[in-house]
C-alpha positions as CSV (number, residue, x, y, z in Angstrom):
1,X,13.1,8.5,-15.2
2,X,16.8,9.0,-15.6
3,X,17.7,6.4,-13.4
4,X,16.1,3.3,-14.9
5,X,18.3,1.0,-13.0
6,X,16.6,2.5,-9.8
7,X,13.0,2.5,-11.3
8,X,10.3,0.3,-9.8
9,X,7.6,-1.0,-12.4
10,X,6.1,-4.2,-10.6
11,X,2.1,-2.9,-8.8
12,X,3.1,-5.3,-6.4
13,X,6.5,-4.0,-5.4
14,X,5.3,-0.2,-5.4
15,X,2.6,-1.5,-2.8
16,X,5.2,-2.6,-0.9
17,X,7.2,0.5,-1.2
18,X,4.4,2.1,-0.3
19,X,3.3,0.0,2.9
20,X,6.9,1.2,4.5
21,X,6.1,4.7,4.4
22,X,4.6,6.7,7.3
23,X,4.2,10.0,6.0
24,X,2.9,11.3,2.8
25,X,3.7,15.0,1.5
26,X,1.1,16.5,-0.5
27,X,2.5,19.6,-2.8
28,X,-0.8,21.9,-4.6
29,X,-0.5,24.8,-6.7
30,X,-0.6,28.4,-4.1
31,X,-0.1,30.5,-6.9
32,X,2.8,32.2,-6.5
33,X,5.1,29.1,-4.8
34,X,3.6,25.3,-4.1
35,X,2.7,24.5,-0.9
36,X,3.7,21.0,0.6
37,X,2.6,19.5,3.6
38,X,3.3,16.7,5.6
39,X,0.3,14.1,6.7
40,X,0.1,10.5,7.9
41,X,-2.3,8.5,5.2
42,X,-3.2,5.1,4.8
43,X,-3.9,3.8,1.4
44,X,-5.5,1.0,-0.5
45,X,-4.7,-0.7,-3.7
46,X,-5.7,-3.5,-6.0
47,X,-2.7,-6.2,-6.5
48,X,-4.9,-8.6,-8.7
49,X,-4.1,-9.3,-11.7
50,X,-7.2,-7.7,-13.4
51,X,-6.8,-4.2,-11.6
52,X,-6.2,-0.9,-12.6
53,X,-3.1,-0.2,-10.9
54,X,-4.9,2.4,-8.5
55,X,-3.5,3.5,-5.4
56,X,-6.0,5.4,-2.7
57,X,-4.9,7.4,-0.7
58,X,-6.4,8.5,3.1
59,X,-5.6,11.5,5.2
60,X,-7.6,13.4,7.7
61,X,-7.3,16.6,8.7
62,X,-8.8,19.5,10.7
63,X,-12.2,21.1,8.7
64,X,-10.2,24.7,8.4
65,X,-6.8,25.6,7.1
66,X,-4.4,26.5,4.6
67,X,-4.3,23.0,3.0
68,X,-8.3,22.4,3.2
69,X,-8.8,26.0,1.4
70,X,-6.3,25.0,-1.1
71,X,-8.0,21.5,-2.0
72,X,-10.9,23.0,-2.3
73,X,-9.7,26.3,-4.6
74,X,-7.6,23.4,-7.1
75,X,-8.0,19.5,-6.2
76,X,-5.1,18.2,-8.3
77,X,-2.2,17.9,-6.1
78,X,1.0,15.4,-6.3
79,X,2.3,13.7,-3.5
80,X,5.5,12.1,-2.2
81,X,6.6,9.7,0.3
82,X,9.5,7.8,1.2
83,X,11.7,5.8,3.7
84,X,15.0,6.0,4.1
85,X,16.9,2.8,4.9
86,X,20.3,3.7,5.8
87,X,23.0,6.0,4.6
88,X,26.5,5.0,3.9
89,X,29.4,7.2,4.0
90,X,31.9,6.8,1.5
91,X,35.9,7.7,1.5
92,X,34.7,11.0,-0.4
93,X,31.8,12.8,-0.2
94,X,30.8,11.7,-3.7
95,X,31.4,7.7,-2.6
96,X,28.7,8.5,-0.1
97,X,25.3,7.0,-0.9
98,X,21.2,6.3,0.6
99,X,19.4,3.0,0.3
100,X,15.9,4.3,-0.1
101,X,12.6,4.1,-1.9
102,X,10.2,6.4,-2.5
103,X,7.0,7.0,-5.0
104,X,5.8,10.4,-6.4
105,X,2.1,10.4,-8.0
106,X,-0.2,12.5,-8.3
107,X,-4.4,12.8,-8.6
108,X,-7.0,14.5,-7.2
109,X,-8.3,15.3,-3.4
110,X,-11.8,14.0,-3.1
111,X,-13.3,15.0,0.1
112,X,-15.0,11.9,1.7
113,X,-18.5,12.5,3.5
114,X,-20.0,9.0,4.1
115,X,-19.9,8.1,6.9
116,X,-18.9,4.4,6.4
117,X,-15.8,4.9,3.7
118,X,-14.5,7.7,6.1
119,X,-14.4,4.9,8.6
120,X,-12.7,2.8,6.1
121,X,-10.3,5.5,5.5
122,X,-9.2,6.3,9.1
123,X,-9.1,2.4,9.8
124,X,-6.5,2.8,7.0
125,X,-4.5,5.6,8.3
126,X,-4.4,3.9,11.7
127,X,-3.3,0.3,9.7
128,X,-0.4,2.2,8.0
129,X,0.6,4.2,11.2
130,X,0.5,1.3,13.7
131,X,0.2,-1.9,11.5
132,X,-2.6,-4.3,11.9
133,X,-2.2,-7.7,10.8
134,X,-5.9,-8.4,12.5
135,X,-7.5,-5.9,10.5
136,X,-8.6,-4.6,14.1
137,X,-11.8,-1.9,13.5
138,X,-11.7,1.4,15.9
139,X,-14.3,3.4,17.5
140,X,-14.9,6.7,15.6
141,X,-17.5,8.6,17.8
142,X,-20.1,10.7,15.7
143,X,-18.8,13.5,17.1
144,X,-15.3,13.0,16.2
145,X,-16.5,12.3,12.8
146,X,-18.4,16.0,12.0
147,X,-15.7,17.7,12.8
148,X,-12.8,16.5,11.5
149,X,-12.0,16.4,7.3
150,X,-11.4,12.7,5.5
151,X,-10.4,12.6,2.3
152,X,-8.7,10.7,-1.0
153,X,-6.5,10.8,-3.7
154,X,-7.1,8.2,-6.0
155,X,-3.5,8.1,-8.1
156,X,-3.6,6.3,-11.5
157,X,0.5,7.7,-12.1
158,X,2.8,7.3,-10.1
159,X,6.3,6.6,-10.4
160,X,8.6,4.8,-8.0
161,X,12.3,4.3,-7.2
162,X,14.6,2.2,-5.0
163,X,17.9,2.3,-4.3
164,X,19.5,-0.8,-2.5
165,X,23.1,-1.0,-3.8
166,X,24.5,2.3,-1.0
């Protein structure tokens, strides 16, 4: 990382980082150009001190579609996310500056069918979207659960940044 000043190192301070984003983009090899896509995720990681430093990852998605073929023809994807904190415009355009952090990582899509971690999953996607301090569980009628597409990236690299001096 060029920037080291900027870099983030501390499990517990990417987790952070990571519990303010809402939206995770997910880049995988097309061939001829990448393709990105946006997704809301949720995500669980271990922050004791004997752990791994693994993040997981949670999206769902429809069954069909560009980005389910793709998974499927190559699983190892990188992702991004961010959130921007403010911008501050400087007297010149090169005085201007963000406060931000972001992480970029990358793994491999693993298609969850299990009925109980898919549960787990989309509780985590609607903790991250909405915030749940109660750990409230939701109904996921068996029916909604055939026909929609859970699944993981389980990220052992990662990098992350932060910029709070803009």
């Amino acid at each position: 990382m060029r920037r080291k000043d900027r870099e983030v190192t501390e499990f517990n301070e990417i987790v952070k980082i990571m519990s303010n984003c809402k939206v995770c983009r997910i880049a995988v090899n097309d061939c001829e150009f990448p393709y990105i896509v946006p997704l809301n995720f949720g995500f669980d990681a271990d922050v004791s001190a004997d752990s791994d430093n693994v993040i997981t990852l949670y999206f769902h998605a429809a069954k069909v579609g560009k980005k389910i073929d793709l998974f499927e023809k190559n699983p190892l994807v990188c992702y991004e996310t961010d959130t921007l904190v403010n911008l501050k415009e400087g007297d010149i355009a090169c005085k201007s500056g963000a406060n931000y952090e972001s992480i970029i990582g990358n793994g491999e899509v693993i298609f969850i069918s299990d009925k109980a971690e898919k549960i787990h999953a989309l509780n985590k996607v609607m903790e991250n979207a909405f915030g749940n301090e109660n750990k409230k569980e939701y109904d996921y009628p068996d029916k909604m659960l055939e026909v929609i597409s859970v699944f993981k990236i389980e990220s052992k690299s990662f990098t992350a940044k932060k910029n709070s001096k803009a």
